[in-house]
C-alpha positions in Angstrom: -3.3 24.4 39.5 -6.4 25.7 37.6 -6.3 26.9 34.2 -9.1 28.1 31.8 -10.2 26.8 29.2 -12.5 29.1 26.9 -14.3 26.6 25.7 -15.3 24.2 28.6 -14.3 26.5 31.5 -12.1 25.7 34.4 -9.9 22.4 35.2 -7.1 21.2 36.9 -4.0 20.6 35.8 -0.3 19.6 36.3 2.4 21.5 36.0 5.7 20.1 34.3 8.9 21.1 33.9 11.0 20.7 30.5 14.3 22.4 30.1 13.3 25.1 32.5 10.0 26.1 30.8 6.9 25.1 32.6 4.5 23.1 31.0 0.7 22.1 32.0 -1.6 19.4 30.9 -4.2 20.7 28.3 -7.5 20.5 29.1 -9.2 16.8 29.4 -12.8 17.9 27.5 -10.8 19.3 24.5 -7.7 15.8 24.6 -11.4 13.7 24.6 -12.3 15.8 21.9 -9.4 16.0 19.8 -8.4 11.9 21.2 -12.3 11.3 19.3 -11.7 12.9 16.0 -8.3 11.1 15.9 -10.6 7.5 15.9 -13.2 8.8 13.8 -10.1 10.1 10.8 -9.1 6.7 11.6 -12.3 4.9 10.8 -13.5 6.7 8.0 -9.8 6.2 6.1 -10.1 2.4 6.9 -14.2 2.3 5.4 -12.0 4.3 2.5 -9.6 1.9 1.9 -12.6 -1.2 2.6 -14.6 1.0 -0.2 -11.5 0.7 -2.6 -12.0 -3.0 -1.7 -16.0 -3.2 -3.1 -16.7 -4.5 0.0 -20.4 -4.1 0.4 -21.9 -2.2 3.2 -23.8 -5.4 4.6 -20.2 -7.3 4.9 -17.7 -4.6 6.1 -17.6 -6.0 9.4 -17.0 -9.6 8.5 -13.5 -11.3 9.2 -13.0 -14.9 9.3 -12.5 -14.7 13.5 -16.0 -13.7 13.8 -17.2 -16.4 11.6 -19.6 -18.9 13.9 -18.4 -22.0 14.2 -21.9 -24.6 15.3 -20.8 -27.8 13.0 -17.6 -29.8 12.8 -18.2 -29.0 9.1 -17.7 -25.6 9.7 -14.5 -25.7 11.5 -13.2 -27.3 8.7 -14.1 -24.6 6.2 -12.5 -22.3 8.6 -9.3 -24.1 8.9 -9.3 -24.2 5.2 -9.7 -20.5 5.2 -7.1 -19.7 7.6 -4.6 -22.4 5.3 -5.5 -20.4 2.3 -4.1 -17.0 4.4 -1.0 -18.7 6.1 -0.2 -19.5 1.8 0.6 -15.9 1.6 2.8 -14.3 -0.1 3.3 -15.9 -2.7 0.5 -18.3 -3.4 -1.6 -18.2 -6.7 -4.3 -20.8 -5.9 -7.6 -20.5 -6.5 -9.9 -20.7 -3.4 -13.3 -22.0 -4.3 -16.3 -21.8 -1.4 -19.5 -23.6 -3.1 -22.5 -25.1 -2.2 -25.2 -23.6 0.1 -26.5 -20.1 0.3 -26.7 -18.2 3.4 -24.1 -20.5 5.0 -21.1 -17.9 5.1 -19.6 -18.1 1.9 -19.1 -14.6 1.5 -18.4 -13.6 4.9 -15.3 -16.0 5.0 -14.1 -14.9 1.6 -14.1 -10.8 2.5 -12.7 -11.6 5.3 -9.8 -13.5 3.9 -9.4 -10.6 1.9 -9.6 -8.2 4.6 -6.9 -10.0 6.6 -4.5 -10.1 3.2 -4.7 -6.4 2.9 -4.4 -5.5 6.7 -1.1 -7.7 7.0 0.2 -5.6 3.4 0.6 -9.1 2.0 -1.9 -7.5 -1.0 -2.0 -3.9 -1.9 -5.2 -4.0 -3.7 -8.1 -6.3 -4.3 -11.5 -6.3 -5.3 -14.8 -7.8 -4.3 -17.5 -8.3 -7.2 -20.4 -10.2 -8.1 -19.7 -12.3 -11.3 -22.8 -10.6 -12.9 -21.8 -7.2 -11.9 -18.2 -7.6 -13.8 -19.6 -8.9 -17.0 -21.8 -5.3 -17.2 -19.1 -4.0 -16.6 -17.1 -5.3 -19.4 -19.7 -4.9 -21.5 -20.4 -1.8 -21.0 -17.3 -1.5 -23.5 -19.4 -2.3 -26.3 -21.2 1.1 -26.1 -20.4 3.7 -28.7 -19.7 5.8 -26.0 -17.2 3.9 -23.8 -14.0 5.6 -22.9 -12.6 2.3 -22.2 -11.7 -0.6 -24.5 -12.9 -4.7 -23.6 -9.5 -5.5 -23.1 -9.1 -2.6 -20.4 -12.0 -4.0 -18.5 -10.7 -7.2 -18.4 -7.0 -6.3 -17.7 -8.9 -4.4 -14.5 -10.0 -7.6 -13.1 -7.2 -9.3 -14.0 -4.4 -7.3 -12.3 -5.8 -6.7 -8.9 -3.7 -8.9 -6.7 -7.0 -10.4 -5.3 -9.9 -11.2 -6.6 -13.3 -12.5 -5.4 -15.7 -13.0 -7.8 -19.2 -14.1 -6.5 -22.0 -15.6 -7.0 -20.7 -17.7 -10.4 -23.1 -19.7 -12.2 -26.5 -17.8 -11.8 -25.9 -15.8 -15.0 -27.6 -16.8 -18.2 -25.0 -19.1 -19.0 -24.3 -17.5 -22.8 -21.4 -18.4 -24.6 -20.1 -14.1 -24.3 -20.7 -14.7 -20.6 -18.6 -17.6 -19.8 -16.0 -16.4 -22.6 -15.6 -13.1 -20.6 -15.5 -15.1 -17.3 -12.8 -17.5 -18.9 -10.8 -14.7 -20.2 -10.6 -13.1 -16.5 -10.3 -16.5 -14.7 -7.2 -17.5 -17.3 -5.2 -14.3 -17.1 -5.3 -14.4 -13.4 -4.1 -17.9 -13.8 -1.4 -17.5 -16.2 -0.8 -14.4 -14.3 -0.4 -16.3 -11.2 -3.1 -13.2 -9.2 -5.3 -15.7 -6.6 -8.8 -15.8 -7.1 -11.5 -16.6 -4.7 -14.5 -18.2 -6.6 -18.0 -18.2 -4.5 -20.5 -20.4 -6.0 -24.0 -22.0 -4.8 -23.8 -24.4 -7.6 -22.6 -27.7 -6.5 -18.7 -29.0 -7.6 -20.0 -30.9 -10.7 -22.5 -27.5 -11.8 -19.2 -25.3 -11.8 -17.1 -28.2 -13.4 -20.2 -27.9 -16.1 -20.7 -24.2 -16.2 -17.3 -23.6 -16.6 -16.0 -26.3 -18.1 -14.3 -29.1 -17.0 -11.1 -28.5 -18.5 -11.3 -24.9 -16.8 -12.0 -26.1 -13.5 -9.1 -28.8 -13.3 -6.9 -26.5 -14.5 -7.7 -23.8 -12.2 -7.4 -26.8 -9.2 -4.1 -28.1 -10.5 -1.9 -27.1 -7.6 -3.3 -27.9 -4.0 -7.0 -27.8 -4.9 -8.2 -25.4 -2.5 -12.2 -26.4 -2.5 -14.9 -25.3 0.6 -18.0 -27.3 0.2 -20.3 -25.6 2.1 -23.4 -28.5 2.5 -25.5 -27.1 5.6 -28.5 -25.9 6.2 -28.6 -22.0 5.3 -28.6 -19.7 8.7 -30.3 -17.1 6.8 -33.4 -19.5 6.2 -36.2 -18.5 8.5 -34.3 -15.3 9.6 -32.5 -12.3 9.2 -28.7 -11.6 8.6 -27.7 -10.3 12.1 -25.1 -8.2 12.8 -21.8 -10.9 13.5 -23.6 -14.0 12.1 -22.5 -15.8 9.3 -23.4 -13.8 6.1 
């Protein structure tokens, strides 16, 4: 049968019959419309919840199954990875990825996170350079501040993951690493995971950190990445899918 549609004009459509009342498919240019806005709602309330994340525009699409695997070395950083994500619920570890920029540390940490939050096995998280936090607890200091030190640091301390990036490139000042110690130890005696990114080598963290920090941070099942390959990012640019 044709019906009219008074936006896109004729069409043909089926006739059903429900309890005696007759029924008739809707128009298919206004389902493909409506079917269109339904995926776009979709999309944009998943980038919202990714935003909520501080997932960075660059790495939204990252998850660790779209990782490239080209070295043995790798696939053993992925297994890792995927360990680290079979450990949850219920597993406080650390995760530290260090060594090599460009190699994928990053990519392989959101994307842990990502899969965490998809499966509900976190409700929050948060994504941050280690640089970026310490401003931000800083930014306490100022006369102005509606928020108190130790309300900066609970914020960081509370999500029920954390991946804090890029540690060791800061100054190194004793406020520094005593506002990265007080976030790394509540987690810790809070029993939150953290996910520590790091192109220092092992023994630079152990020293940037401290020793006694880092041991006791890897006490339980040492969950360490050593990312020791040639960067990807070298003598090109990130593409879309590579290893960020």
């Amino acid at each position: 049968m044709i019906k009219h549609c008074e936006k896109h004009g004729d069409y043909e459509a089926t006739k059903t019959m429900i309890h005696g009342y007759e029924y008739y498919t809707p128009c298919p240019a206004c389902l493909a419309e409506y079917e269109e806005r339904e995926k776009k709602d979709k999309e944009n309330a998943e980038a919202r919840k990714l935003e909520r994340l501080g997932i960075p525009k660059l790495f939204i699409d990252c998850t660790v199954d779209n990782y490239q695997v080209k070295r043995d070395k790798q696939k053993s950083v992925v297994e890792l990875c995927q360990r680290y994500i079979t450990m949850f619920p219920g597993c406080s570890d650390p995760l530290f990825l260090v060594g090599s920029y460009g190699t994928g540390k990053t990519h392989l940490a959101i994307g842990i996170m990502k899969e965490l939050f998809s499966k509900g096995q976190i409700n929050n998280g948060l994504y941050t350079t280690t640089m970026r936090m310490i401003r931000d607890i800083r930014g306490s200091y100022h006369a102005k501040a509606d928020y108190t030190e130790q309300e900066a640091i609970d914020k960081y301390v509370d999500k029920d993951l954390l991946i804090l990036d890029e540690v060791g490139v800061q100054n190194g000042t004793d406020n520094e690493k005593l506002l990265i110690y007080e976030v790394l130890n509540g987690r810790y005696e809070n029993m939150r995971p953290t996910i520590i990114i790091s192109n220092y080598s092992v023994n630079e963290i152990k020293e940037y950190l401290s020793e006694r920090v880092f041991d006791r941070l890897q006490s339980k099942n040492k969950m360490l990445a050593i990312f020791n390959w040639e960067s990807e990012r070298k003598n090109q640019e990130v593409k879309e899918g590579g290893n960020k």
